[in-house]
C-alpha positions in Angstrom: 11.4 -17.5 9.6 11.6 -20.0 12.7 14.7 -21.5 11.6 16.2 -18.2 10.7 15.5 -17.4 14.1 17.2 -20.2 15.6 20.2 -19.7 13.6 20.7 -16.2 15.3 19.6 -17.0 18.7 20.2 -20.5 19.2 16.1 -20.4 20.3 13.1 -20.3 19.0 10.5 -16.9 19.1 7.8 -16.7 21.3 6.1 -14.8 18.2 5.7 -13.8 14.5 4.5 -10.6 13.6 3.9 -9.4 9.7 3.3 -5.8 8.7 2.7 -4.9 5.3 4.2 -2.7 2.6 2.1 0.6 1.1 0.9 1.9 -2.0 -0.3 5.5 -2.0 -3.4 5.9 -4.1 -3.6 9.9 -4.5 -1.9 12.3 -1.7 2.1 12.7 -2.3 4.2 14.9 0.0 0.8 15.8 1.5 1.1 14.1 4.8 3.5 16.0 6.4 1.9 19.3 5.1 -1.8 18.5 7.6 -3.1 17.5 4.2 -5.0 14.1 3.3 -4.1 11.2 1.7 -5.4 7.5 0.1 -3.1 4.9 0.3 -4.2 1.1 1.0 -1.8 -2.3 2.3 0.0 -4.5 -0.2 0.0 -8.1 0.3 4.3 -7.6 0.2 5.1 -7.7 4.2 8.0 -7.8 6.7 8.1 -10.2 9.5 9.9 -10.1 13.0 10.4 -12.7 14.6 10.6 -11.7 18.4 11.5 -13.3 22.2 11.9 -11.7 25.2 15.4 -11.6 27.0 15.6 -11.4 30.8 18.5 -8.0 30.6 18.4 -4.6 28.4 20.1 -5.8 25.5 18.4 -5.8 22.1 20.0 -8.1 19.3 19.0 -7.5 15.8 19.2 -9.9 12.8 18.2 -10.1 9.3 17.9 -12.3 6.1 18.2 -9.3 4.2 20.8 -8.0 6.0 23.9 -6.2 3.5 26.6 -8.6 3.3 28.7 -5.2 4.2 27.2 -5.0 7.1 27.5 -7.4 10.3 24.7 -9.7 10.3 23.6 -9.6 14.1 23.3 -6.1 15.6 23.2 -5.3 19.6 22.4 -2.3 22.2 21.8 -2.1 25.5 18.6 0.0 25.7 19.9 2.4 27.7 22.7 2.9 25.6 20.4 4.1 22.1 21.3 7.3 21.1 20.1 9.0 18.0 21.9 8.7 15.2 24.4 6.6 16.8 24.0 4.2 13.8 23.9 4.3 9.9 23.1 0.7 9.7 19.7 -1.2 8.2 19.3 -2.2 12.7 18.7 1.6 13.1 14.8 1.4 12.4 14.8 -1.6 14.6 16.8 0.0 17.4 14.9 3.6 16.4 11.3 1.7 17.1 12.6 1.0 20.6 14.2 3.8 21.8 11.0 5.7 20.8 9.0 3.6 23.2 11.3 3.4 25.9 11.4 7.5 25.1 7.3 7.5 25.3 7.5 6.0 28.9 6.9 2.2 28.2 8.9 -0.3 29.9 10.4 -2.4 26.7 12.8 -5.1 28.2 15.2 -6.3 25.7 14.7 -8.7 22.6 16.0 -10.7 20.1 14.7 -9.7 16.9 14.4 -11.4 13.6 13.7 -9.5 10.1 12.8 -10.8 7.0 11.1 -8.2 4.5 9.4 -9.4 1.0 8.7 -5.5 0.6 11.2 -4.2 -1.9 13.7 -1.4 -1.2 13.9 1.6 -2.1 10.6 1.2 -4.4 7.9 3.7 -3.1 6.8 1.0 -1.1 7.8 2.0 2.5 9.9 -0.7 3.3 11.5 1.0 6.5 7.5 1.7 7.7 6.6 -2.0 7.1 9.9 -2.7 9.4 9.4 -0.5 12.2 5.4 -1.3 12.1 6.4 -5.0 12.6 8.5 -5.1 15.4 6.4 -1.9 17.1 3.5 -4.3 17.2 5.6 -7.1 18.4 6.7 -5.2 21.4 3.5 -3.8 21.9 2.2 -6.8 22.9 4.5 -8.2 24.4 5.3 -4.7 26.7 2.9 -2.5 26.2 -0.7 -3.8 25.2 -2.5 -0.6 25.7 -0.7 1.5 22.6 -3.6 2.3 20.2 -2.4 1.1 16.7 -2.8 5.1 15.6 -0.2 6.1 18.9 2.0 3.5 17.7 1.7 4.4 14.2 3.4 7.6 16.0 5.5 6.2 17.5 7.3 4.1 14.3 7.3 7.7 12.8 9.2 9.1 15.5 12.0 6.3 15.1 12.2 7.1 11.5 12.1 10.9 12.1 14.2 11.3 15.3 16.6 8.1 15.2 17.0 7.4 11.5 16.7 11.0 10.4 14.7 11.0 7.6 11.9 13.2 7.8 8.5 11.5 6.3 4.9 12.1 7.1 2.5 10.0 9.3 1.2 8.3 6.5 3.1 5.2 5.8 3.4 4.0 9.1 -0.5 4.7 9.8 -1.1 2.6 6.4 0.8 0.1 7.4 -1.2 -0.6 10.6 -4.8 0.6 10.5 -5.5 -0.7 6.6 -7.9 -3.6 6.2 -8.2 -6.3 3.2 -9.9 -4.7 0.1 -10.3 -1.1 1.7 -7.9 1.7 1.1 -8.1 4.4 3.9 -9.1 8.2 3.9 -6.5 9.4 6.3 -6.6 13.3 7.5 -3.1 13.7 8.6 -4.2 16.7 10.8 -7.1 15.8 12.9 -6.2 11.6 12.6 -9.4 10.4 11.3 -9.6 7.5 9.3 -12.2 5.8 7.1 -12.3 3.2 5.3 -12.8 3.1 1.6 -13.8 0.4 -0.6 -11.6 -0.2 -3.0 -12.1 -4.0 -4.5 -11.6 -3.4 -8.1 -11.8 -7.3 -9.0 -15.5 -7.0 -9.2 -15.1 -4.3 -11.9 -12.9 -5.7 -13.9 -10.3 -3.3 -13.0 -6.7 -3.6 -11.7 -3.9 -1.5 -9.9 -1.0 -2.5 -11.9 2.0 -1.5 -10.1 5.8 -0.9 -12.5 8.8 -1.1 -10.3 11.1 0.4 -12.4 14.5 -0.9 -10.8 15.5 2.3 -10.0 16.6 2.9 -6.0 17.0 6.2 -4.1 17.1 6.8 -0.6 15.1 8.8 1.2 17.8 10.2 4.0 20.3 11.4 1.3 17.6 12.1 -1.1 15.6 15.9 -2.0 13.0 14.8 0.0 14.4 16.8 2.9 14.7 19.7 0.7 10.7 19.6 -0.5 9.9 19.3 2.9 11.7 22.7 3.9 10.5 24.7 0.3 7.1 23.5 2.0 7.6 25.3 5.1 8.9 28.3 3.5 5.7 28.0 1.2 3.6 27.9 4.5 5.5 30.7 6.5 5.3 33.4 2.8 1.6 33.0 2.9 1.0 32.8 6.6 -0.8 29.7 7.2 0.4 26.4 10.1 0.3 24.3 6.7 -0.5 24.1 3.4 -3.2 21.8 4.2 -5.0 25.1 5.2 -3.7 27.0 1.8 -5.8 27.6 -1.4 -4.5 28.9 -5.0 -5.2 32.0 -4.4 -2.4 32.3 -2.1 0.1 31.2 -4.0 0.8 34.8 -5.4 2.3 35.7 -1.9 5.2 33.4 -2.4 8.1 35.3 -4.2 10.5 32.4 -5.3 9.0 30.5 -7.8 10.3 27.4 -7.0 8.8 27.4 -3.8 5.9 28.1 -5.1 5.7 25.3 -7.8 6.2 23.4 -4.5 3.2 24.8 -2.9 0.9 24.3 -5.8 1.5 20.4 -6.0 0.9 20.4 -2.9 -2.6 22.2 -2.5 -3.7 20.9 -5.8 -2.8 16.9 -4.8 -5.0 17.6 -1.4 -8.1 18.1 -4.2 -6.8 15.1 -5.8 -7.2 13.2 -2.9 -10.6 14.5 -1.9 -12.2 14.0 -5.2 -10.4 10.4 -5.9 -12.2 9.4 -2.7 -15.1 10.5 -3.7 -14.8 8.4 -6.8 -14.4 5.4 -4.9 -17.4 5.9 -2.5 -19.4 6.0 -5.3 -17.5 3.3 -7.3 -16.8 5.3 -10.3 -13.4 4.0 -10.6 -12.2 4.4 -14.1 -12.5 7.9 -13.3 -9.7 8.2 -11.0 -7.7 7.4 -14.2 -7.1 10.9 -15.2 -6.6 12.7 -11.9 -3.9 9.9 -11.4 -2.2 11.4 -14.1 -2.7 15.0 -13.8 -0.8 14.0 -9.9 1.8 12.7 -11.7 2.2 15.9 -14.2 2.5 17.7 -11.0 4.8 15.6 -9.1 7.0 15.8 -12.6 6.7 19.6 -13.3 6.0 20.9 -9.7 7.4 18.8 -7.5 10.2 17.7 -9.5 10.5 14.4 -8.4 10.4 11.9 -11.2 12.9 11.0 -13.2 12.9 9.3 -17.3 12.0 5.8 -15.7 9.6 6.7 -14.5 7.7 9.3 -16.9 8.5 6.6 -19.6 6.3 4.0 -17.3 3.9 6.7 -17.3 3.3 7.3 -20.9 3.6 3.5 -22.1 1.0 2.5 -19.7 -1.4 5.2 -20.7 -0.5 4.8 -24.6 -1.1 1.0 -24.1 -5.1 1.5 -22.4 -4.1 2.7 -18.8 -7.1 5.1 -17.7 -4.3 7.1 -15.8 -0.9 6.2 -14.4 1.6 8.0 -11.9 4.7 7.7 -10.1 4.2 6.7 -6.1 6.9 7.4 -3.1 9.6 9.8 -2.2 10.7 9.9 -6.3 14.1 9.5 -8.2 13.2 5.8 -8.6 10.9 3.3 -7.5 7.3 2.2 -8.5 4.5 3.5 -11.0 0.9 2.3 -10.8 -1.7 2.1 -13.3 -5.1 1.6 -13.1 -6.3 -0.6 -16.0 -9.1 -3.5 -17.4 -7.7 -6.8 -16.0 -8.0 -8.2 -19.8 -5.1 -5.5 -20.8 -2.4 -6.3 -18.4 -0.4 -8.3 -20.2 -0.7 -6.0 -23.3 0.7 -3.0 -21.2 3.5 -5.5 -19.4 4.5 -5.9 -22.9 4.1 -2.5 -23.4 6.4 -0.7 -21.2 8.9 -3.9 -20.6 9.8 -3.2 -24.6 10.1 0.9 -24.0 12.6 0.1 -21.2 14.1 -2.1 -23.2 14.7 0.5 -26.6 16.0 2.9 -24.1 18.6 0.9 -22.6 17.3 0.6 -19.0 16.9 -2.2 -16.4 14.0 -4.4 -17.6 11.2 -3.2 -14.8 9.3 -5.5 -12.2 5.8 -5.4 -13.4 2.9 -6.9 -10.7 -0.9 -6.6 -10.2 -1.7 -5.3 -6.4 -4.6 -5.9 -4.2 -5.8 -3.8 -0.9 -4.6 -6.2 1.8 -4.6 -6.4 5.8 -2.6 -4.3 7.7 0.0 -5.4 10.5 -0.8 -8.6 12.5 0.3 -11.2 14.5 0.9 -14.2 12.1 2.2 -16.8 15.0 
């Protein structure tokens, strides 16, 4: 990371800071509907490495960086403009034109990225990027930013610069989570608790199936989803359908829209009753409502695709207590909560199924609740 650094800059950074990747328990599409949600930190992170300049200019680099891309990306400050770039450096420049936006006085940097969070996977990638430099720059500008206002903050970038328009939950994930806790997170009101969730001592394991398959969120249906939601809230009358119940669902005329509605108001119960579970550590219960979230997501929500039901039904058919798609959908990861002792059974499992019906061979991986964003250096 130093020495990638120094390759860019000619100089080394004054610091290191890691943020981590997501995985969302229960609670899909519900953030940016006021509703709750359950996710917990994976041990995957991005790192930015970070030093002050003594002008406006921010330069951006990146291991990762598309070789169709240029490598090292610059901006005055002054001159960041919202969607002024299509590049990977947008979330970078997004998370400091937000803060400059918010009032705080962020002098220009020289910025490092290197990301062990895959793309395009369910895993909020972009979240773990803006969340590492926004803590970087927090302390190093702005030390008074609560880790909840920055969380913010990074979802503002993403919103407003990037232009994709996700929840509050990824980037709130990314920061507040602690090692072997998953949080209960109401969108709405901001409140946070923290769950245990260390399934080692019960001989349990999240077993998390990347199926190879990549979308992207900006040129993705997530947009649309978001907008049936909206329409979903204005038909019955309510702010959000956090605040909508079944019964209301009859006021909606298109049906679409209100397939939409109902995964939403019946994944806030999910998320409710999972955390429940956990409190009390009944965890092989979860198992089924994990699945009956990913029946909705499939049927309501529409966002799945074969990969991923076929990850779904091997890992259930193989001893899974419950398995479902996580992320924006199209692609990405499937988790699976099952008994340490059958992992390698179900890896076998579901690598064969892929494998009969022709599709990449998947990315299969145990995850544990880990720490959210620090400084590492």
């Amino acid at each position: 990371m130093i020495r990638g650094f120094f390759e860019a800059f000619g100089r080394d950074p004054e610091g290191i800071w890691a943020a981590p990747g997501r995985l969302n328990i229960i609670g899909e599409f519900t953030d940016y509907n006021d509703g709750f949600v359950l996710p917990m930190a994976i041990d995957a992170v991005t790192t930015a490495a970070v030093a002050r300049r003594r002008d406006d200019v921010i330069r951006v680099s990146s291991s990762g960086a598309p070789a169709t891309t240029t490598p090292l990306a610059s901006s005055r400050i002054c001159n960041l403009t919202p969607g002024n770039t299509a590049s990977w450096s947008s979330y970078a420049f997004g998370v400091v034109w937000a803060m400059t936006e918010a009032g705080h006085a962020i002098g220009g940097v020289d910025v490092f990225i290197e990301s062990k969070v895959p793309i395009g996977a369910g895993l909020s990638s972009s979240a773990a990027l803006e969340c590492a430099l926004g803590l970087a720059l927090r302390d190093l500008f702005a030390s008074t930013i609560s880790l909840q206002d920055l969380a913010l903050l990074c979802q503002r970038a993403e919103n407003a610069y990037v232009g994709v328009p996700c929840g509050i939950m990824d980037q709130t994930a990314s920061l507040c989570c602690t090692a072997g806790h998953a949080i209960e997170f109401d969108t709405r009101s901001g409140e946070i608790e923290q769950v245990d969730f260390d399934l080692s001592a019960a001989g349990l394991e999240l077993l998390v199936i990347d199926t190879q398959v990549r979308h992207q969120l900006a040129t993705s249906a997530y947009g649309d989803r978001r907008s049936a939601c909206e329409l979903a809230a204005k038909a019955i009358g309510v702010k959000a359908l956090r605040d909508a119940t079944l019964a209301d669902l009859d006021k909606i005329p298109d049906d679409v829209v209100r397939r939409r509605a109902r995964h939403v108001i019946t994944e806030n119960e999910r998320v409710l009753s999972v955390a429940a579970l956990l409190r009390s550590r009944r965890f092989i219960e979860v198992g089924p409502i994990l699945s009956a979230a990913h029946q909705s997501l499939k049927d309501d929500f529409e966002v799945s695709c074969a990969e991923l039901d076929l990850a779904v039904d091997i890992a259930t058919h193989a001893g899974a207590f419950g398995a479902r798609m996580i992320g924006g959908g199209f692609g990405g990861c499937v988790i699976a909560l099952i008994r340490s002792e059958d992992q390698r059974t179900i890896e076998r499992s579901v690598t064969a199924a892929f494998a009969s019906n022709g599709f990449t061979p998947p990315r299969i991986f145990g995850a544990l609740a880990a720490p959210g964003a620090r400084r590492v250096r």
